[in-house]
C-alpha positions, 0 to 999 in steps of 0.5 A: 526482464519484462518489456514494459510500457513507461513508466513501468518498471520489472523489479526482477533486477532488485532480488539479486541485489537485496538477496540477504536482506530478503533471507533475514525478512523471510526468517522473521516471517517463519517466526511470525507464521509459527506464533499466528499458528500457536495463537500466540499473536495477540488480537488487540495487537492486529487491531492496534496495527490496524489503527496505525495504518490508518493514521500512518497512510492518511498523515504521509498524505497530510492529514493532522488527526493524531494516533488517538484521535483517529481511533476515536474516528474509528470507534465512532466518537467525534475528536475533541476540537472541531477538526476539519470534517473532511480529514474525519471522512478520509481517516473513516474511509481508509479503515473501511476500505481495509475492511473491503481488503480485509473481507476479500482476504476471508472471501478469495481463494489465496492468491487471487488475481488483482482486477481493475474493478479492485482498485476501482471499488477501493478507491471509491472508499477511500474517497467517498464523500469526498471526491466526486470522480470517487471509483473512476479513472481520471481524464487529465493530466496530473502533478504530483507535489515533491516530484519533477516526474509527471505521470502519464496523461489518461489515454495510455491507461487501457495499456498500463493498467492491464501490464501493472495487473499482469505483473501483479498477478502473474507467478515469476519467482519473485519475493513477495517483498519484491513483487509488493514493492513494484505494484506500488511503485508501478500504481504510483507511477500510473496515478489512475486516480486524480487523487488518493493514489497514495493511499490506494496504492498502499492498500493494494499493496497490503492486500497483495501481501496479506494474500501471501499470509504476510501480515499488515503492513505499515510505512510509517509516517517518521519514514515518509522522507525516506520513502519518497526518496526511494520512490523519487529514485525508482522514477529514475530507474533505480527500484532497489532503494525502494524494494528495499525500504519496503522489505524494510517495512514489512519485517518491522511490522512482523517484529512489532507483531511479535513483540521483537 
């Protein structure tokens, strides 16, 4: 296991644990594989998805737009009944900020190491227009609702940042699933940002896996209780809940894709 600054955490221990569970998921992505191959996976079923995972991303976090009511957003159309502008702008931002993935997918040779720039040019998407500090690391202190665990204070980032990106990057043997779920856990637990960690961590964490020929990704805002409990007890050093719930994640989202 990787020495590692707090509060990081070495997944490594959860693949032994969640073998299995790792098989079947590895069995719906070889059926998944076959059926992108044949073109057998519809388009409007990826765009759907894409549409999903920014409702789904932006309603854990809070944000009352609907499902359709965020499509209209995306397709440019103003919702019906006067919704809060800010929440407009979050719901626009999020899908443009997929699309920054989405062209580093099409631009990079696969696998292609993740940089502190990413996430910094992520996150100034995902908060333009509504954050000032949009793109850059904070400077104080940060609480996050729901949780006693209170992130590191800004001076330790020139040590955690580069050990998350080290971890990320580097070739250990891992399931992608594994790997995934840590560079979202370990995000989190850094909270670079003074706000719109969540959201950044979960397109980063797509990103990683779509490198990987995994598809898009969604944690559905129905599983939001469950997501933060695992999460809550990676914060205690358990990571294997959360691995799992994101294996978990990744194989629906095949299945959805495949019409299974």
């Amino acid at each position: 296991m990787t020495n590692l600054p707090e509060p990081l955490i070495d997944f490594s221990p959860a693949a032994q644990q969640l073998e299995q569970r790792l098989q079947a998921l590895d069995r719906a992505w070889q059926r998944f594989e076959a059926e992108l191959q044949a073109g057998k996976v519809a388009r409007n079923s990826l765009e759907a998805m894409r549409v999903e995972l920014t409702y789904n991303s932006n309603a854990i976090e809070g944000n009352t737009l609907s499902l359709r009511e965020t499509q209209l957003v995306l397709e440019g159309i103003s919702p019906p009944g006067g919704k809060n502008l800010k929440e407009i702008y979050v719901a626009r931002n999020h899908d443009t900020a997929f699309g920054k993935v989405e062209t580093w997918i099409a631009e990079r040779p696969p696998h292609d190491a993740l940089t502190l720039q990413d996430l910094l040019d992520i996150h100034k998407i995902v908060m333009r227009d509504i954050d000032p500090a949009a793109g850059g690391l904070r400077t104080g202190r940060v609480l996050i609702k729901g949780t006693r665990f209170v992130p590191p204070g800004g001076h330790p980032f020139d040590e955690l940042i580069p050990a998350m990106l080290d971890l990320a990057n580097r070739t250990r043997g891992l399931h992608p699933a594994i790997q995934a779920a840590e560079l979202h856990y370990n995000f989190v637990a850094i909270h670079p940002f003074s706000d719109g960690n969540g959201r950044t961590a979960r397109l980063l964490m797509n990103y990683w896996l779509m490198q990987r020929r995994f598809p898009v990704t969604i944690i559905d805002v129905a599983d939001r209780a469950e997501y933060l409990n695992t999460l809550e007890l990676a914060n205690k050093g358990d990571c294997v809940p959360f691995a799992s719930f994101v294996a978990n994640c990744i194989e629906h989202s095949i299945h959805r894709l495949i019409g299974e």
